[in-house]
N, C-alpha and C positions, 0 to 999 in steps of 0.2 A: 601924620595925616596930611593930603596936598590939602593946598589953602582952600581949593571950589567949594569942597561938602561943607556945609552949615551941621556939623553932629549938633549941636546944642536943637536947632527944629527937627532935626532927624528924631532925637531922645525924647521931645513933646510929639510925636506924630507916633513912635511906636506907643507909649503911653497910655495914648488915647483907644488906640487900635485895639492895645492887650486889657484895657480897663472896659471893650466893649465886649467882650468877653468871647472872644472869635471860636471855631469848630477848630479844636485840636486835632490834627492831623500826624498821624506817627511811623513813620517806614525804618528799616531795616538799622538804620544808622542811629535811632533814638535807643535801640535798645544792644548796639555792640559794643560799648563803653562798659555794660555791666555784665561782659563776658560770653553775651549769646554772637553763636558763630555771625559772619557776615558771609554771605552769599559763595564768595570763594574759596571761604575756609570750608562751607557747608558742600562745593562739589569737591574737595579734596579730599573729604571726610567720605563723603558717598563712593569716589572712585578708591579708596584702600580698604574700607570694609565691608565690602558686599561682592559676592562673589555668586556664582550657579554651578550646578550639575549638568544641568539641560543645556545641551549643545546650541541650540537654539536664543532661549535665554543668554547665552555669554558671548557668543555672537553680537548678540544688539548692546548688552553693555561696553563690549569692546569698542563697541561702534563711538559708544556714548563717552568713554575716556578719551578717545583716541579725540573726538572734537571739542570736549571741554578743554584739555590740553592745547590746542589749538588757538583757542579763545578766549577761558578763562572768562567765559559767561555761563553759568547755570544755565540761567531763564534761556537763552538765545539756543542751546545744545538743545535742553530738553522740546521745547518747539519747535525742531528739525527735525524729531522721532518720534514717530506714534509706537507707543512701547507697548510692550507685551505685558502680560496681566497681570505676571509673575514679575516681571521685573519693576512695574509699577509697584506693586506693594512693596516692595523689598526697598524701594525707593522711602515710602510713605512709613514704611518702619524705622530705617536708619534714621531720618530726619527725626522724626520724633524722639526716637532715643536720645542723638546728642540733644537737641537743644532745650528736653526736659533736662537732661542730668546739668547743663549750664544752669538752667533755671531754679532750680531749686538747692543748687550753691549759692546764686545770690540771694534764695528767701532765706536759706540759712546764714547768710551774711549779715543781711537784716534785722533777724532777729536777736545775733549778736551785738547789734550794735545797735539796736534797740531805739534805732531815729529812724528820721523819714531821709528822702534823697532831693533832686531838684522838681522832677516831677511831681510829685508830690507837694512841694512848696507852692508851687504852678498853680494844684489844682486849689489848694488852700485860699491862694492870691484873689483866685476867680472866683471864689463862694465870696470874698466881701463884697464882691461888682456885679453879683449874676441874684439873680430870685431865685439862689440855693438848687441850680441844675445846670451843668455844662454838660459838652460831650465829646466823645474820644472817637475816630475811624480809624482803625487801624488795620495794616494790611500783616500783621507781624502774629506768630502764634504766641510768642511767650506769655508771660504772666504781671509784666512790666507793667503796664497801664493798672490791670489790676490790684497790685502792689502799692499804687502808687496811691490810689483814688481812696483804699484799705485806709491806708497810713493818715490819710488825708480826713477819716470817720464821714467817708462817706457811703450812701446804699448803691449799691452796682446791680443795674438793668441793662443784661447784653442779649435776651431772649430767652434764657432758660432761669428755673425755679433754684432759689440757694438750696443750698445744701449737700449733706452725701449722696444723695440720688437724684436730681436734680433732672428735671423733665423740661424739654421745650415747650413754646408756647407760643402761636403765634400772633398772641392778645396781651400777653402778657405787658408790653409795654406802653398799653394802655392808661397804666393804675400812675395815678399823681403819689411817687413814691419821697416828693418831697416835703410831703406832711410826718415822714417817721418820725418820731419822736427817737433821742436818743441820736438821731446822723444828724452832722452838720451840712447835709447838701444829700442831694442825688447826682452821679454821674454815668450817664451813658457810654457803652463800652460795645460800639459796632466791629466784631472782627472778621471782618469780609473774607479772607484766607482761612476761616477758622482758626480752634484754638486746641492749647494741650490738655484741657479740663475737659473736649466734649467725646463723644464715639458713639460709634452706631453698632447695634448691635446686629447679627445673622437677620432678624427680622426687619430690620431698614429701622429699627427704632432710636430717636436720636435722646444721649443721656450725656448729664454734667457729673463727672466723677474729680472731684479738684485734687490737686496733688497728688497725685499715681505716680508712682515707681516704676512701674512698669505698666505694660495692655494689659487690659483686664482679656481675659480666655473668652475665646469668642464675639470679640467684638474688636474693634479696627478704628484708628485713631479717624477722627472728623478734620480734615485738614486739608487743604487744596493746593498741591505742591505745582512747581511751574510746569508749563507743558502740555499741550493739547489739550489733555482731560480734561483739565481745570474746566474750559466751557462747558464740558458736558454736566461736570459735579454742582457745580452753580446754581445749576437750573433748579435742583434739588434743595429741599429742606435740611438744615435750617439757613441756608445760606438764600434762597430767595427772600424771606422774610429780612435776613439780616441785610443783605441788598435796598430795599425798598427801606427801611429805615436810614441806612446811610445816604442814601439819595437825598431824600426828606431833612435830612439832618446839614446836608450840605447847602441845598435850596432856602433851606433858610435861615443861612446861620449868618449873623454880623460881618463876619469876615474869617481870616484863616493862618491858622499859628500851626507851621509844619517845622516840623523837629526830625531832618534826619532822612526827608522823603524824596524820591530822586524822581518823580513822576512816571515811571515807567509801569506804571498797573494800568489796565483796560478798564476797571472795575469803578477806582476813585477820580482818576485824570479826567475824565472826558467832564464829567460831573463839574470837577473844579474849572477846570477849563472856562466853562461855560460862565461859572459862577464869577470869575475873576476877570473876563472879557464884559460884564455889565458892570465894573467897578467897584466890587470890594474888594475890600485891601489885602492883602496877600505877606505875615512874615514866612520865611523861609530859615531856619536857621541849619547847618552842618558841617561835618569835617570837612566836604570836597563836595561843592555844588557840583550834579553830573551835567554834560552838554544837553540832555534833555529837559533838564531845569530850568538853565538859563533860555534855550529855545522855546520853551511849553510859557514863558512866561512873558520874553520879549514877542513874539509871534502871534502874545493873545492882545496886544495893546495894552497892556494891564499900564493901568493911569497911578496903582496905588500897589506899590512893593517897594518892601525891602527885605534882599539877603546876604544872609552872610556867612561866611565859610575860612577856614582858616591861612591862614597867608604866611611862608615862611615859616617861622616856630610859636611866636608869642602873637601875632598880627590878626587882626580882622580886614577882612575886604568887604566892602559893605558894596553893594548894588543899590540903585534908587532910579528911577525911570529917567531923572537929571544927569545919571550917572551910570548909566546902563555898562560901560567897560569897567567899574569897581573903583575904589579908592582906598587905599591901604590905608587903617588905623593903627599906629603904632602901638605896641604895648598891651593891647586889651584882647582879651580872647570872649568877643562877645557872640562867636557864634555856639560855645559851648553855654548850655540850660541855667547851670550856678550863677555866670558870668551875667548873662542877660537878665537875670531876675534883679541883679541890683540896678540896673535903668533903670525898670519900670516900677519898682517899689518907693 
């Protein structure tokens, strides 16, 4: 480490930050460690297995290869084509297919190995610092957070009712569910992009079917993949609801512990933005802070952050508003979840 950074007040200032028990924040990178695609591997997957009949339809995919190829952005491709109706689903199905069948490799990994992972450690950390309730935004479909919070014996309020048929609600998270007896906490589970557990049926009706092998007949995954639509789908149930509580949830959360999140949602950023522009504090931990991270965060005057991301092989580079171009930590990999958890413990 060069000699400027004080790590030892750095290590008392994250401490304090992760003991007030900040709005978990989770993007694409907190959950490709345990095998769900990342963004790129997810448009490579889409352009080898999905094909059309309709001349028409294959036309505009071709379209859609031919500029992900180019760029090797999902998000950026799919929002230069307003797609066809046909080729949006085909889209909304292939996604879901892989990143279910990732997903429920690693619950059955889990249960083989019959512990909990870092998150989960996380959420455990925060029920000794919190009045038995934290909460999760997360822009990611998987089952991660959910998993984690499980593992963690806690009750999960993400707007729809437990169980095999599990019905939305837009009251529902109303109920002080941190009096169950039996949980050791309540944790809030906002999934703004939707998740693989929900679907709407032919009647527009929105239902929690958890762990599916496949779509259920007649009904269509609830999920808001990148690209134009997504404004339109938003507006809709249950993702309005589920909007209006992440809001809420950001406005007034202590501060903000993002694991993996590169700021590029319209949905969470602006929110945070705002929130970290009045001065709370902001950790940021991931593989490879994007240039919209570091911009979204020097540009907001943010007085209280620290991120850090990996450096070389074994190295952290930690960011601090003192240190806004990074300082390489030698030896420590504290932007990986395990790693961080032994500071603040």
């Amino acid at each position: 480490m060069n000699s400027g950074m004080d790590l030892e007040q750095i290590i008392k200032q994250l401490q304090n930050w992760t003991n007030s028990v900040p709005l978990i924040i989770l993007g694409s990178g907190a959950s490709i460690p345990f095998g769900i695609p990342s963004m790129l591997e997810l448009g490579n997957y889409l352009k080898d297995k999905i094909s059309f009949l309709d001349t028409e339809d294959q036309v505009q995919f071709e379209t859609f290869k031919t500029q992900f190829d180019s760029n090797g952005d999902l998000e950026k491709t799919l929002l230069n084509i307003q797609l066809r109706n046909k080729v949006l689903q085909e889209i909304i199905i292939k996604t879901w297919e892989v990143i279910n069948d990732k997903d429920i490799k690693f619950y059955e990994d889990l249960i083989q190995k019959n512990n909990d992972f870092p998150l989960s450690q996380l959420i455990k950390h925060l029920f000794t610092s919190s009045k038995r309730k934290i909460a999760i935004v997360t822009t990611n479909y998987d089952r991660i957070a959910e998993y984690a919070a499980n593992l963690a014996n806690a009750f999960i309020c993400n707007g729809f009712s437990q169980g095999f048929f599990g019905h939305f609600s837009n009251t529902i998270q109303h109920n002080d569910f941190t009096k169950m007896q039996g949980f050791a906490g309540q944790v809030n589970i906002w999934k703004v992009h939707g998740s693989l557990d929900w679907f709407k049926s032919n009647e527009d009706i929105d239902f929690y079917f958890p762990l599916r092998k496949q779509i259920p007949n007649n009904y269509k995954p609830s999920i808001v993949t990148p690209g134009v639509n997504k404004y339109y789908q938003t507006q809709l149930e249950p993702f309005r609801t589920i909007f209006t509580e992440s809001d809420s949830e950001i406005q007034n959360a202590n501060g903000f512990f993002c694991i993996g999140y590169g700021f590029n949602d319209i949905h969470v950023q602006p929110k945070l933005i705002t929130q970290i522009k009045n001065g709370k504090p902001i950790i940021i931990i991931t593989k490879e802070l994007t240039p919209k991270t570091k911009d979204s965060v020097n540009n907001s005057n943010c007085k209280n952050y620290v991120l850090m991301e990996q450096s070389n092989e074994n190295d952290t580079k930690m960011y601090t508003p003192e240190f806004s171009n990074g300082e390489i930590i030698s030896d420590k990999s504290y932007w990986k979840l395990d790693e961080y958890l032994k500071l603040i413990k």
